[in-house]
Each structure stands twice: as structure tokens, then as C-alpha cells.
C-alpha positions in Angstrom: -29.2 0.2 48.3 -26.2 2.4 49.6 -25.0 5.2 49.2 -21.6 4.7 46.5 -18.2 6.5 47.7 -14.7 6.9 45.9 -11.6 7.0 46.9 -9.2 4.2 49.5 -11.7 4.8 52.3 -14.8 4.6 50.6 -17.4 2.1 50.0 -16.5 0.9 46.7 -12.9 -0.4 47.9 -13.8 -1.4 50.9 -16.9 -3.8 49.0 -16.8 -7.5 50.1 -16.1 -9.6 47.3 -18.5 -12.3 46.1 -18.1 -15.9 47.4 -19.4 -16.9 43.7 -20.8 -15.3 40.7 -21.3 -11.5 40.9 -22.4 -9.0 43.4 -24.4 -5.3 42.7 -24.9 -2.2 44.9 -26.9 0.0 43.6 -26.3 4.2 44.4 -29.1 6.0 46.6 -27.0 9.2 45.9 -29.2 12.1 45.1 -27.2 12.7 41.6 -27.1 8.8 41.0 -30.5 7.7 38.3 -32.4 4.8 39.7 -30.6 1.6 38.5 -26.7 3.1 38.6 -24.7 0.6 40.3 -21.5 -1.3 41.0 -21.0 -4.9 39.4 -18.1 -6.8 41.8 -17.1 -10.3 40.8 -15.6 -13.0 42.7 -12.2 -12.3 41.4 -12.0 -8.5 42.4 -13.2 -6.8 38.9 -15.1 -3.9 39.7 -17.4 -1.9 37.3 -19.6 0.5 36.9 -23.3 -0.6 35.6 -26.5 0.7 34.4 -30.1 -1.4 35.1 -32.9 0.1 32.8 -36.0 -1.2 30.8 -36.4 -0.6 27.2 -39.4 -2.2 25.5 -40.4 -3.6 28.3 -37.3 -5.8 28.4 -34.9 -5.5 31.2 -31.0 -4.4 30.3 -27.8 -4.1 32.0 -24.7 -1.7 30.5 -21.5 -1.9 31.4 -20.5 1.8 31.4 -16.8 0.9 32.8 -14.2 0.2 35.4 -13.4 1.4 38.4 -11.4 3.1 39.1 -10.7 4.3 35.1 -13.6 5.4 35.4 -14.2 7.6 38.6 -17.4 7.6 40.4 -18.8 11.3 39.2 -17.5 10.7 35.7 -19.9 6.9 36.1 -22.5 9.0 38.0 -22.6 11.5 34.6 -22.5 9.1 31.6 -25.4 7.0 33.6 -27.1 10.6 33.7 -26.4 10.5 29.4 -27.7 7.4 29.0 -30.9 8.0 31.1 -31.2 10.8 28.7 -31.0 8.9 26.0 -33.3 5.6 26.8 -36.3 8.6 27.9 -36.2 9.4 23.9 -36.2 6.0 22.7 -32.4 4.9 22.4 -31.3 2.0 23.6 -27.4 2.1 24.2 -27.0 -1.5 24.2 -28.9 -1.6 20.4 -26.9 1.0 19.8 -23.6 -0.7 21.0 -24.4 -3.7 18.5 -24.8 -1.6 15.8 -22.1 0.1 16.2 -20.1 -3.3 16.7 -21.8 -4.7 12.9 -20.7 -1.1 11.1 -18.0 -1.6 8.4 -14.4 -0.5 8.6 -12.9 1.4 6.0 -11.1 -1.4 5.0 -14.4 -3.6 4.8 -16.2 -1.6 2.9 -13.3 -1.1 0.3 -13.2 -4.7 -0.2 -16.8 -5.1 -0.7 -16.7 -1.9 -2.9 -13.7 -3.3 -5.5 -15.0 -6.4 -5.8 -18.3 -4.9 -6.9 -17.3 -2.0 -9.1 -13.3 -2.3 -9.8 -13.0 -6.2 -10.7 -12.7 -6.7 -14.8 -11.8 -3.5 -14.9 -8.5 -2.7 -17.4 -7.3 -0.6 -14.4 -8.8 -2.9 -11.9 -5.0 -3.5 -10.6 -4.2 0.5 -10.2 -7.4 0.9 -8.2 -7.2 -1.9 -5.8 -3.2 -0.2 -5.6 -4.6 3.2 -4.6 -7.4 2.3 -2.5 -6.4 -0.9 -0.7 -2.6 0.1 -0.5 -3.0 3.6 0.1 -6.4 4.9 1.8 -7.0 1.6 3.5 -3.6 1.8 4.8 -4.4 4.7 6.0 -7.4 5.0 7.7 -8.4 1.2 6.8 -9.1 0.2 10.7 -11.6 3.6 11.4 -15.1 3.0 11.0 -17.1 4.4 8.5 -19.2 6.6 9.9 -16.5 8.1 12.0 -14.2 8.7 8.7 -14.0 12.5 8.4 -13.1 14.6 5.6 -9.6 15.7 7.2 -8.6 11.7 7.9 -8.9 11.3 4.0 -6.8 14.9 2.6 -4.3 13.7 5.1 -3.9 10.5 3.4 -4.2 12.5 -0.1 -1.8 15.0 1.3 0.8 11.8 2.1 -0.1 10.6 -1.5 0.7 14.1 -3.7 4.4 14.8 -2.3 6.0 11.8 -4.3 2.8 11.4 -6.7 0.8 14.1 -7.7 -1.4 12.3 -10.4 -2.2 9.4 -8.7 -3.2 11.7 -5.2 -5.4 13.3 -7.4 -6.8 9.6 -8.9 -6.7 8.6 -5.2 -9.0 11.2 -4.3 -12.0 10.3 -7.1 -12.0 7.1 -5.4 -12.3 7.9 -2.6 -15.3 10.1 -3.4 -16.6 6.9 -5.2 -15.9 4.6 -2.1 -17.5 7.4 0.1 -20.7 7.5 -2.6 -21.3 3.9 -2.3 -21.1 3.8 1.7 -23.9 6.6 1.2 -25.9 4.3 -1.7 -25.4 1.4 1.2 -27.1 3.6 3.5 -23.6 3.5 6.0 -23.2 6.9 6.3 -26.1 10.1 5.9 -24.2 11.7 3.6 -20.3 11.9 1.8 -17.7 13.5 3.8 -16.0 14.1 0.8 -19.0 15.8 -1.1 -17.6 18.8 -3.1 -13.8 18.3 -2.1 -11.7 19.8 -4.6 -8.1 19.2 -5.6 -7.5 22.6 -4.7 -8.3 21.5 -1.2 -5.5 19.4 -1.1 -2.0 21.5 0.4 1.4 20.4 0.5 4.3 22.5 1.4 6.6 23.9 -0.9 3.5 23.0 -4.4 0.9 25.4 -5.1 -1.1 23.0 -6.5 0.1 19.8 -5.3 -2.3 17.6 -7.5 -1.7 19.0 -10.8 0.8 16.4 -12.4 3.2 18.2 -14.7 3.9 16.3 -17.8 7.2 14.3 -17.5 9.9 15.2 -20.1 12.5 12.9 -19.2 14.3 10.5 -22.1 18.0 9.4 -21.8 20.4 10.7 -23.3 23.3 8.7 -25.6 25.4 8.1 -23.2 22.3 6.8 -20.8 21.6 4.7 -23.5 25.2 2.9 -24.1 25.5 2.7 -20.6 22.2 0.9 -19.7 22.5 -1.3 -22.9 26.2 -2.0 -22.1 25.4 -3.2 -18.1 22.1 -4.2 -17.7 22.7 -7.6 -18.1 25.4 -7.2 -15.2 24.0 -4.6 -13.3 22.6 -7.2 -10.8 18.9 -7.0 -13.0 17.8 -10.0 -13.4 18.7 -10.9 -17.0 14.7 -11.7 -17.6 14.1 -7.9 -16.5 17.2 -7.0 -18.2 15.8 -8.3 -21.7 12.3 -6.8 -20.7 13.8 -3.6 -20.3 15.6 -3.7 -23.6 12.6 -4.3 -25.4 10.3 -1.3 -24.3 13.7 1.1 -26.2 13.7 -0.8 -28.8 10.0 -1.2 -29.8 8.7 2.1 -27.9 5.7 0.0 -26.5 4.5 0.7 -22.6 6.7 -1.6 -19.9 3.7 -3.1 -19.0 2.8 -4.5 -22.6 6.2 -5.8 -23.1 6.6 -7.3 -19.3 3.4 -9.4 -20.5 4.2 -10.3 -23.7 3.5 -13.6 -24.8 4.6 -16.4 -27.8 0.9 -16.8 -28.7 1.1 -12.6 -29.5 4.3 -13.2 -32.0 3.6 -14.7 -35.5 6.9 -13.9 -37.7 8.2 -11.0 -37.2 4.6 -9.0 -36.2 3.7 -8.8 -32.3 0.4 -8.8 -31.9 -1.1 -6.8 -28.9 -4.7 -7.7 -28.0 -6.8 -5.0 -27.2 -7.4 -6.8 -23.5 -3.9 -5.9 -22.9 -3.5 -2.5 -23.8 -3.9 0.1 -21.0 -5.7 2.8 -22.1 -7.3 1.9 -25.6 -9.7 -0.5 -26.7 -8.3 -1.5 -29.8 -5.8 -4.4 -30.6 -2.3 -3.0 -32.0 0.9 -4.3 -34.2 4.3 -4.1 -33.4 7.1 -4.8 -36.6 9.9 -7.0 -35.0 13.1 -5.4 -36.3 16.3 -8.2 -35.6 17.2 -6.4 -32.2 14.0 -7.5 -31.2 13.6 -10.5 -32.1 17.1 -11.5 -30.7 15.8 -10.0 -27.7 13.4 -12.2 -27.6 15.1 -15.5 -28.5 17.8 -14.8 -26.1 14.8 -14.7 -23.2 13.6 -17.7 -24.8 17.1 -18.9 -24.2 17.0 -17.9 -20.2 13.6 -18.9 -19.7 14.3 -22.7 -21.2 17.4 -22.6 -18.8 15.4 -21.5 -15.4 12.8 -24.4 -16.8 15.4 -27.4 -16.6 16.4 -26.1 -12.9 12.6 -25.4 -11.5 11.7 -28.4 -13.5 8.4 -26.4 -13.9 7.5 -26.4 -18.2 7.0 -22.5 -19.0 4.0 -21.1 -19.7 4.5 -19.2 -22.8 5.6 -15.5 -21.3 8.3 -14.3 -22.9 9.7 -12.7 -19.9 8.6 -15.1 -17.0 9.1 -14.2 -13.2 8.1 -17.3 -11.9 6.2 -20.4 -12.8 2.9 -18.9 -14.9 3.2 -15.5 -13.8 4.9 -12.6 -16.3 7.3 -10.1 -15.0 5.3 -7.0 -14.1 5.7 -3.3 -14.6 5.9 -2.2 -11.0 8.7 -4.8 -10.8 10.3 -3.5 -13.9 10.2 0.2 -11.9 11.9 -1.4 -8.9 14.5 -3.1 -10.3 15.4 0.1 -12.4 15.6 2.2 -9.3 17.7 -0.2 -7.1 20.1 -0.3 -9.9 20.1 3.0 -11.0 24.1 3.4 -10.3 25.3 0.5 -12.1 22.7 1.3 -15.1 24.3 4.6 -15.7 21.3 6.7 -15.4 21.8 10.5 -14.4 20.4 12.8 -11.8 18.6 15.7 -14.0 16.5 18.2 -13.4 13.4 18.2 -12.4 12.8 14.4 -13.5 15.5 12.9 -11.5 16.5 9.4 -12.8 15.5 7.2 -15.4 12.4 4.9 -15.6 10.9 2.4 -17.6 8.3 4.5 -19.1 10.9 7.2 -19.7 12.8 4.5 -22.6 9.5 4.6 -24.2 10.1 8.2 -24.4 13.3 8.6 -25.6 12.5 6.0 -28.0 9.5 8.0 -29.6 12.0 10.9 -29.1 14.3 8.7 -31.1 11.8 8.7 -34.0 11.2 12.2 -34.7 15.0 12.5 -34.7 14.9 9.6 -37.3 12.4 12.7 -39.2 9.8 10.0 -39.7 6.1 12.0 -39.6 4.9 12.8 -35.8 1.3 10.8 -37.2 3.7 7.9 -37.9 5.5 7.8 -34.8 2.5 8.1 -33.0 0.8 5.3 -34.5 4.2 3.6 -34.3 4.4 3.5 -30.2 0.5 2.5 -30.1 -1.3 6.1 -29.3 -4.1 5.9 -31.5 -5.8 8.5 -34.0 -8.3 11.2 -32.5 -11.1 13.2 -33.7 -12.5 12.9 -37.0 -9.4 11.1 -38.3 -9.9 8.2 -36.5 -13.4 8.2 -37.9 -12.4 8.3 -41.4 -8.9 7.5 -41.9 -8.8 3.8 -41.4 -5.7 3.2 -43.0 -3.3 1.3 -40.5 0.4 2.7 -42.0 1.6 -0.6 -41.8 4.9 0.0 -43.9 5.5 3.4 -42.9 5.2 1.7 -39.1 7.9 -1.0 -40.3 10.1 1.5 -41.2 9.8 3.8 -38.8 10.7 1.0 -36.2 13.7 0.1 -39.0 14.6 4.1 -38.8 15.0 3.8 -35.0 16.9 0.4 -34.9 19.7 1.9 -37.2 19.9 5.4 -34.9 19.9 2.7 -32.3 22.7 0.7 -33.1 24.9 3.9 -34.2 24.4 5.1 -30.6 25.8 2.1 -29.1 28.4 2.0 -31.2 29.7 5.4 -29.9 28.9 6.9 -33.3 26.9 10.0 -33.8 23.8 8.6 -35.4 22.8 12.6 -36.7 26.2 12.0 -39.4 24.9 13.0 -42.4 28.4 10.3 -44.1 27.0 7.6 -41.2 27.0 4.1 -43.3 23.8 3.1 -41.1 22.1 6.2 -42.8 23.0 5.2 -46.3 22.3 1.5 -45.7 18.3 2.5 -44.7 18.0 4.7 -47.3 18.9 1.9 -49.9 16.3 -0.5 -48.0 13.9 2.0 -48.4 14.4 2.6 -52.0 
């Protein structure tokens, strides 16, 4: 044993190396605990070490290098981990553990698969969680995740996105409940976190998601009709995009329709399709829509003979057996904004997909058919006690309803005020009605 020195004159840089293998001096100074030593190899590594027993089995730990790691600063953590092996931990257990604990992004995986997968919104939870928390704070270990790494993530989230921070952070609870179920983590970091928790400069309450008003107005309308199909949209999206203003249904129902849903002039929506009900629903083809839909069935038979891959049956087909999906309808929307025609308003900005739903159930009170019509029209479903007793599905009063809109429709894109009580359109549905 000798006695350890730092520094370019002391013992530790002055050590002979090794001819082979590894070399260990051990410290005889007073502050040094019996089994503190230096490891030297034969290639000139130099480290600081710790010799103990545990269970009657005899360890080595590395504690670090020198000279990262000083000699007093070695001297002290050997001083911890004496400490620490008198009460019965053993570091280098303790090190393996810690090695086998799950990363954020680990345990997320485990944690969809198990509880998000079948789900309707199976899709917008692995979004949220894998795309946003995991990027995030998806390499940290669990059980050093603290509840300040996670609102800084939710913080990040509620300036674009209010509602989905405030989804984001229920997940996260969820994900952080499981890890506690799994016996990762003691207890949830995120235990009793509130939205009101969450700060962002310039909202008072940055979660709360205010209801979007936005629908286009007639000259939006023209304008998108008019040069979407040479607005650099693909014409598949362009079509796609169509459809949602003319039948009012959600983008992501009409991105995945498919020629086994259309029988005649009815679109039938199964219920494993539709978002956020559990019931099937029925869509009247007016003509606009069904030439819609032939003219992607015309595009899609052209794409066919030059992948020389047979369709699938999507009526709007990205690729080979894969509909177009709503996120890409978003993105294509808001790279082409300009050339679509769509205004800057306040406070909604620009156009979206979701916002020609809007403007076409907009379109229908305008058209004066019933609000419980037009509701039933665009697939909301009934509530309360009326959906208990009232079983009646409005079928006609759907059909013309749908009818009502594609006349208002056309006039618009005509460049004729469709609210003209003299407007031939008008006259012409009133006699089909009669």
C-alpha cells in the first residue's frame, strides 16, 4: 500500500505502467476507506477503484478516471459508497438495476401496445405520446422523469394546440400510472397536476381549447373549387378535399372511403370508421358527388396502368393499399394555402379541412333546413332522451337537405348569390321537392 498523490509530481502520474494486464495501488491515506485504490492498465488508462465485500462475495467499482475525477473528489464518493454497502446497498446491484430500468420511450411502447392498440383513437394517442412526450423526454429514465420535464413538454404542446396539450397531459398521467402499477416508479410524478398548472405566455389558460368558428366564405369557396386541381394538390387530395364540402362528413371519413361503402347513390359509413360514435351512418350521394367520385375512379385507374399495381378499392388511394389520410389532407391544404385562395382571418387564421365541413353544415342552416336535420345530416348523432326514443333515421329529409346544399353549392360557384329569392336553382329544388 502507498500513500496516493495528485497532481504532475505525484504518485499517481508518476505510476509505472503494467507490462501486461492491470496493476492496483491501494491508498494508506488517513481519509482514504480500506479498499480505495488506483486501477492502471498496460495501455496507460488510469482509474479510480473501490475493493469491498457484500454478501460475502468480493467486488470491484469503478468509481472513475483520473484525472476527471480528482483524487479528493475519488477519495469522497469511495467515502459514499462505504456508507452505503455498511447499510446493505450494493452499488454495483445497484448499477445493474439501474442499467435494466426503462426509458421513457420503453415504457411508452410497452404501454400503447397494451392499452392504446384497437383503440378508435389508437392513431391520435400513439401521435401524442410517441411523437410528442417521447420526443421529448423519450431517452430519460423513468424514475428520473420529474413533473417539470413533462409541463415543459405540455407547455411546448399548448402554444400551437391547446386541446391536444391538454389530451397530452391525461396520457401522460395514464403512462405515469402504469409505470407506478409496474412497480417502476413509487409513486406518479404527475399525481394531481392540473391544466391550470400548465403556463404559457401571453394565454391565461393555455389548455382551454376555444371552439373554432372558422368556415370559408364565397369567394373561398370559388376559389378553392376553381384551383385545387392546379394548385399543385395532388388531384387524388384535390377530389378528397372536394368531397368533405360537398357531403359535410369529417376529412378523415372521406380520405378512407371505400367502393365496398357505396351501393347507388347511398355511402355507407361503418360504425368502425367513424371517430367518435359507435354507430354506422348514411350519406345521400347528390351528382356532385358522385362525379367526384368517378372522376377519382378515373385518376386512380390511370396511376394503376403506370404502377402496374391493381387498386385496392380506396376511392382516394395514396399509394398501393393505403388511403389518403387526414393529416395528409391538413398538409397539403397548408402548403397550398396561396394558390387555394384561402384568407388570413381572425382569430382562426387559414382554412382547413375540418373547417369545409363547417362551412358546409353552415351552408345548411342557410339552406333553412331544421338544425336536427342538419345535424343528423353531417353524422353528429341524437342525444339524451331523443336518441332513446326517436329512432326515426330522416332519411328523406337527409336527402334533401344534402340536395338543398348542392344547389346553394353550385350558385356559389357560379358567382351567383345563392340567398336570391328570383335564383332559378331555388325554384328548381322547390319543384323537386314538391
Amino acid at each position: 500500500m502507498a500513500k496516493l498523490t495528485d497532481g504532475k509530481a505525484g504518485s499517481i502520474a508518476k505510476a509505472d505502467l503494467p507490462e501486461k494486464g492491470q496493476r492496483f495501488i491501494f491508498d494508506d491515506h488517513r481519509d482514504a476507506p480500506r479498499g480505495f485504490g488506483l486501477r492502471i492498465t498496460k495501455a496507460g488508462g488510469k482509474a479510480f477503484i473501490l475493493k469491498y465485500t457484500f454478501d460475502g462475495r468480493e467486488r470491484r467499482k469503478t468509481i472513475g478516471d483520473w484525472p476527471t475525477w480528482s483524487l479528493e473528489a475519488a477519495r469522497a464518493e469511495a467515502q459514499e459508497l462505504v456508507r452505503a454497502i455498511n447499510i446493505g446497498n450494493d452499488p454495483l446491484e445497484a448499477k445493474r438495476r439501474r442499467r435494466g430500468e426503462p426509458t421513457v420511450s420503453e415504457l411508452a411502447t410497452e404501454w400503447l401496445d397494451l392499452h392504446a392498440a384497437g383503440l378508435k383513437s389508437e392513431q391520435a394517442i400513439r401521435t401524442l405520446i410517441g411523437g410528442d412526450l417521447v420526443k421529448a423526454i423519450g431517452n430519460m429514465k423513468v424514475t428520473d422523469v420529474r413533473r417539470r420535464d413533462v409541463i415543459d413538454a405540455i407547455e411546448a404542446k399548448a402554444i400551437k394546440t391547446p386541446r391536444q396539450a391538454a389530451i397530452l397531459l391525461a396520457y401522460s398521467r395514464k403512462l405515469m400510472d402504469f409505470a407506478t402499477d409496474r412497480d417502476i416508479i413509487p409513486a406518479n410524478p404527475l399525481a394531481g397536476l392540473k391544466p391550470s398548472a400548465i403556463r404559457v405566455k401571453g394565454k391565461r389558460d393555455p389548455l382551454k381549447a376555444v371552439a373554432r368558428g372558422r368556415v370559408l366564405d364565397s369567394d373561398e369557396i370559388k376559389s378553392f373549387w376553381e384551383n385545387s386541381e392546379k394548385s399543385g394538390l395532388h388531384k387524388i387530395t384535390a377530389l378528397a378535399l372536394k368531397l368533405v364540402l360537398v357531403t359535410g362528413q369529417r376529412p378523415g371519413e372521406v380520405a378512407g372511403m371505400h367502393q365496398e361503402e357505396i351501393n347507388g347513390r347511398l355511402w355507407n359509413i361503418p360504425a368502425s370508421r367513424r371517430g367518435k360514435t359507435d354507430t354506422p351512418h348514411t350519406v345521400y350521394l347528390t351528382d356532385t358527388a358522385l362525379q367526384i367520385i368517378a372522376d377519382a375512379k378515373v385518376e386512380i385507374e390511370r396511376l394503376q396502368d403506370r404502377r402496374k399495381v391493381l387498386a385496392s378499392g380506396y376511392v382516394f388511394e395514396a399509394s398501393p393499399g393505403k388511403s389518403i389520410g387526414n393529416a395528409a389532407l391538413s398538409r397539403a391544404v397548408e402548403r397550398a394555402h396561396e394558390a387555394l385562395g384561402a384568407k388570413l382571418t381572425e382569430p382562426w387564421g387559414r382554412w382547413t379541412p375540418h373547417d369545409l365541413r363547417r362551412t358546409m353544415r353552415t351552408g345548411l342552416s342557410a339552406c333553412k333546413v331544421r338544425p336536427d336535420i342538419a345535424e343528423l345530416t353531417i353524422g353528429h348523432t341524437k342525444r339524451g332522451i331523443v336518441a332513446v326514443y326517436d329512432q326515426h333515421a330522416f332519411d328523406d329529409e337527409r336527402r334533401i337537405a344534402l340536395e338543398a346544399w348542392e344547389v346553394r353549392l353550385k350558385a356559389i360557384l357560379a358567382g351567383r348569390d345563392p340567398d336570391a329569392k328570383d335564383s332559378a336553382d331555388i325554384i328548381q329544388l322547390k319543384g323537386a321537392r314538391a
